[in-house]
N, C-alpha and C positions, 0 to 999 in steps of 0.2 A: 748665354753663359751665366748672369747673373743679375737678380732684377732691381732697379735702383730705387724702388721702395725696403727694400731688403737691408736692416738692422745690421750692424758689424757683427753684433754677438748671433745674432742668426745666422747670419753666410756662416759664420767660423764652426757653428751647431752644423749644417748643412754638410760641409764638408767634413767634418768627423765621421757623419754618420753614415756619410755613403763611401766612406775611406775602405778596403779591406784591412789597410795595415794599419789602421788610425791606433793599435797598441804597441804598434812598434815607437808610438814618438813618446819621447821622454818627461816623464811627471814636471820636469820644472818647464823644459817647453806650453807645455799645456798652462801651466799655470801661469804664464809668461803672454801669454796667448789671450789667457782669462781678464787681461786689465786693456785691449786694444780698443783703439777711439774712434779708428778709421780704416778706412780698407781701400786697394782697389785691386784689380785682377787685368789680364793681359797674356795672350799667345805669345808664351817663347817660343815653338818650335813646333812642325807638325808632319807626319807620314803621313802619306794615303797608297795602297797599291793593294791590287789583290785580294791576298793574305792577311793583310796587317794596317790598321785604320788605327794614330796612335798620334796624341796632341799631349804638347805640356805645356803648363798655366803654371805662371807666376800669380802668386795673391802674396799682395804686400801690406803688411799692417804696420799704425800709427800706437804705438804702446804709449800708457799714463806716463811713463818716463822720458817719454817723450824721442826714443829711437825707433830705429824702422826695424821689421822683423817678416821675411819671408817664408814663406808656404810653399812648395814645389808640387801640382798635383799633376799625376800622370795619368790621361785617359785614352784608353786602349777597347776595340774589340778585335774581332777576324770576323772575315767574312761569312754569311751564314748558309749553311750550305743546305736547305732545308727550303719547300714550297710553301714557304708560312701563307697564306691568303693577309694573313696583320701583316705580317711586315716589307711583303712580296721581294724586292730585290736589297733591300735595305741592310747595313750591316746588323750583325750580331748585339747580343747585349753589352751596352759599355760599361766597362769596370775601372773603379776609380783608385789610386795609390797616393798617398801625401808622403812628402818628403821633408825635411828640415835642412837639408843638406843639398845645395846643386848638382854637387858629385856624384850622389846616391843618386838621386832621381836618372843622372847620366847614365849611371849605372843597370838602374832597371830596364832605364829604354833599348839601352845595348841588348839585353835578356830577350828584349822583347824579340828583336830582328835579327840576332843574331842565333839565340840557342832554341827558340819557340818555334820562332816561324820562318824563317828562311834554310834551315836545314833539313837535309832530304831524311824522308820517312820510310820507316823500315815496310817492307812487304812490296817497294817499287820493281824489285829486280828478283822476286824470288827468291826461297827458302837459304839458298846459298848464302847469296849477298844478306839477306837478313842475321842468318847465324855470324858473319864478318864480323857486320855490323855492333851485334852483339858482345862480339868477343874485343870490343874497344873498350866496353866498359873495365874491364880489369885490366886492360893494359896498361904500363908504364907511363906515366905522361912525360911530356920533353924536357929538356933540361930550364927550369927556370929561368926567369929573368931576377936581376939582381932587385931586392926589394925595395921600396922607395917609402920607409914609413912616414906617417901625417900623424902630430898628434893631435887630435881631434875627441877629448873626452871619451878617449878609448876604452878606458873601462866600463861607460855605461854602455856604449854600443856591446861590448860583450854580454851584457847583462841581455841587452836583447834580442840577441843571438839567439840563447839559452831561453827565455821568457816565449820565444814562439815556437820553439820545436814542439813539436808531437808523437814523436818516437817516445818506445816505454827506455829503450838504453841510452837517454839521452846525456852527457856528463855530469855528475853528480857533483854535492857540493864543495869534493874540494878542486875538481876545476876551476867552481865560482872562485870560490876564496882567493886562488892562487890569478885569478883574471881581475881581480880587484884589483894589483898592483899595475894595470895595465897602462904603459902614460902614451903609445904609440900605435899604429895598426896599418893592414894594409890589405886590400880585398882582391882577389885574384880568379875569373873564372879558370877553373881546369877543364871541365867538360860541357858541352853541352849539344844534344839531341833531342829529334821529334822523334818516337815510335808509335806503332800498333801494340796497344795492350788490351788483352779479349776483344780485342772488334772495334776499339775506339781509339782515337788519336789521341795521346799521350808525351808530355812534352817532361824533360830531366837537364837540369844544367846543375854542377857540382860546383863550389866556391871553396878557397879555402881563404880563414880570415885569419891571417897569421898576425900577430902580439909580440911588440918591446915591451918585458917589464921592467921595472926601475934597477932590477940587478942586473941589467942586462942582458939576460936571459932571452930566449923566445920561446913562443909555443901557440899553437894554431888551433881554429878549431874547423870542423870540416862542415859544410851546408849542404844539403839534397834540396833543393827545390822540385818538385815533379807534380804534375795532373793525374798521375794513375791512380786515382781513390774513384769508389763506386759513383760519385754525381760528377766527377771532372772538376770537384774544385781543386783548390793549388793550395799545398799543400806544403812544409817545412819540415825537415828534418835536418838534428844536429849531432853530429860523432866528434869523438875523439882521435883520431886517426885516418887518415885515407884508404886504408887498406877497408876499415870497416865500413866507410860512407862508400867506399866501391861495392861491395859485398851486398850490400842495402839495395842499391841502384839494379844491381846484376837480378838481383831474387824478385825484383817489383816488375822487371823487363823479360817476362816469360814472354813466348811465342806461341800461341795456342792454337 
């Protein structure tokens, strides 16, 4: 996991660069990061089965200030289903997530097993069951649970909400503005499904990240995460509404 001639400011380069989400952490983090003395790393927690091959690493660092500051890295494949001669029975390529938040990373690994890879795949039972299956994405979802806000520098997390979507209708800037006020939040999956998109396996799980602002107001923002892009990477998208991040999901889940 990591070599013990390896420099603190190396490891900390190292895991940046093989992070996908490494622009999801926040400028002062990073800069917070930029002055560590010391490091060490350690197995919090690990999957193996099948499907789903999925370890999280604690890296903890020694700041010039002299407090501690941890790293959450989540390394994940699936298994590879391919007669590679390289890799012969061996999992998939593994892909790496950093986290700053123990919750979040909790949170991704849930994603992982729960909306990726342990839910059944459309085209197991046939056209029928598939079109069902389909017609969940625009269904009503159940009646919430009562929300339990955390205030956790809600407003910058909104910011990066918004800083990784890739949709062109993604909410514009007075969203931002009006999410600037934000001092509370609370993250909620609604959906989440494996399908068949053109011939390849295809993974959707829908979040909405609903916001306290300081007048006490709320307002949400809606998350697509999905694999349906032409090379299967993963991919974000961010709406303003449910009805339209359903809408988004429905038109990306053709049945070809």
């Amino acid at each position: 996991m990591s070599d013990p001639y390896e420099t603190t400011e190396q490891h900390l380069e190292r895991l940046l660069r093989r992070a996908l989400n490494s622009f999801d952490l926040s400028d002062s983090t990073v800069e917070r990061l930029g002055t560590a003395l010391a490091h060490s790393s350690s197995l919090h927690s690990s999957h193996h089965s099948s499907t789903l091959h999925r370890e999280t690493y604690r890296h903890t660092y020694l700041l010039a200030d002299g407090s501690p500051f941890a790293l959450w890295e989540l390394v994940h494949c699936g298994q590879r289903d391919t007669a590679d001669p390289q890799y012969g029975s061996q999992p998939g390529m593994r892909q790496h997530e950093l986290y700053d938040d123990e919750a979040d990373v909790h949170i991704a690994a849930a994603r992982l097993a729960g909306g990726f890879c342990d839910a059944p795949v459309f085209g197991d039972d046939g056209p029928q069951a598939d079109l069902e299956i389909l017609a969940t994405l625009m269904a009503a979802p159940p009646a919430p649970l009562p929300r339990m806000y955390a205030p956790d520098n809600s407003a910058d997390h909104a910011r990066r909400v918004l800083r990784r979507a890739e949709n062109a209708n993604v909410p514009g800037e007075e969203t931002a503005r009006l999410l600037r006020a934000a001092f509370a939040h609370h993250i909620t999956q609604i959906f989440g499904r494996q399908c068949q998109v053109d011939g390849r396996d295809a993974g959707f799980t829908l979040y909405e990240h609903a916001f306290l602002l300081l007048d006490g107001s709320e307002t949400s923002l809606w998350e697509v995460e999905h694999t349906a892009t032409p090379d299967g990477r993963h991919m974000c998208e961010v709406y303003g509404d449910e009805e339209t991040a359903r809408i988004a999901m429905e038109s990306r889940t053709r049945i070809c």
